[in-house]
C-alpha positions, 0 to 999 in steps of 0.5 A, a space after each residue: 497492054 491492058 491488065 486483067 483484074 481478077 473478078 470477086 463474085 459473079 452474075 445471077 445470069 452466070 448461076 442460071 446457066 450453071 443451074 440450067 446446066 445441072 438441072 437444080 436451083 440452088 439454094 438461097 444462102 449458096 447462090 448468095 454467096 456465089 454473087 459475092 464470092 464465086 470460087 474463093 476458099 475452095 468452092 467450086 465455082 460457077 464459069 463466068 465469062 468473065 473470068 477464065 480462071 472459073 472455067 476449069 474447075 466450074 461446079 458444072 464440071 466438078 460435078 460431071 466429073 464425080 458422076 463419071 467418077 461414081 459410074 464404076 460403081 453402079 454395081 452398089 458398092 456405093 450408095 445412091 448420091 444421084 440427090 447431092 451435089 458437091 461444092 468443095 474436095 475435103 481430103 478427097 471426099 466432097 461436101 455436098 448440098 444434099 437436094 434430097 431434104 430440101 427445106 420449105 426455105 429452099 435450103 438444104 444441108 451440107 453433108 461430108 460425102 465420103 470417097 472410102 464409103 460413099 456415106 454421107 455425114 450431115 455437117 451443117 443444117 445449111 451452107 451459110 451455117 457450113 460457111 460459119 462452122 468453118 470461120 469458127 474453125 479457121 479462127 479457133 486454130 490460130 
């Protein structure tokens, strides 16, 4: 009987398909961490065959599923989110990198993507400084 060893990380292939599947390229410090941490700490991440835990709740069908989520309210109840792409739930809002002030660097803020008000707050100036920020957070509450 063979044992299946959980895989940390995932490939530059793997994040190729995800962005093909998006239509985006992710940001340096994002798809850096994916290489090395691909869906730990409640960020989506993206399906690597293999590993199959990454194929239930991948970024791609994240995202596919918020679209959908964000089409009952076309009437402009919420405003326009088409530019962002969440990464993670937070108390059922999302945060999300938001393509629309992308940056020379290629990096772009994190925003915190309400679900009451479909408002965006920025958060951090760029995932590695959102993935600082929380650190200090985690450490700071204990």
């Amino acid at each position: 009987m063979s044992k299946r060893h959980r895989v940390i990380g995932t490939t530059a292939e793997a994040i190729g398909h995800a962005e093909s599947a998006l239509g985006l390229s992710f940001p340096p410090s994002f798809r850096a961490w994916l290489l090395e941490n691909n869906g730990l700490k409640g960020i989506f991440p993206v399906e690597d065959a293999r590993d199959p835990r990454t194929a239930v709740d991948s970024i791609v069908q994240e995202y596919q599923g918020w679209r959908e989520w964000l089409t009952d309210f076309e009437d402009g109840e919420y405003p326009d989110a088409t530019h962002l792409l969440p990464f993670a739930t937070a108390e059922g809002d999302y945060y999300c990198l938001d393509f629309s002030r992308m940056g020379p660097d290629g990096e772009c803020p994190v925003v915190r993507w309400s679900h009451e008000t479909g408002e965006s707050k920025t958060i951090a100036s760029q995932f590695r400084q959102f993935l600082d920020d929380q650190l200090f957070k985690a450490f700071r509450s204990l």
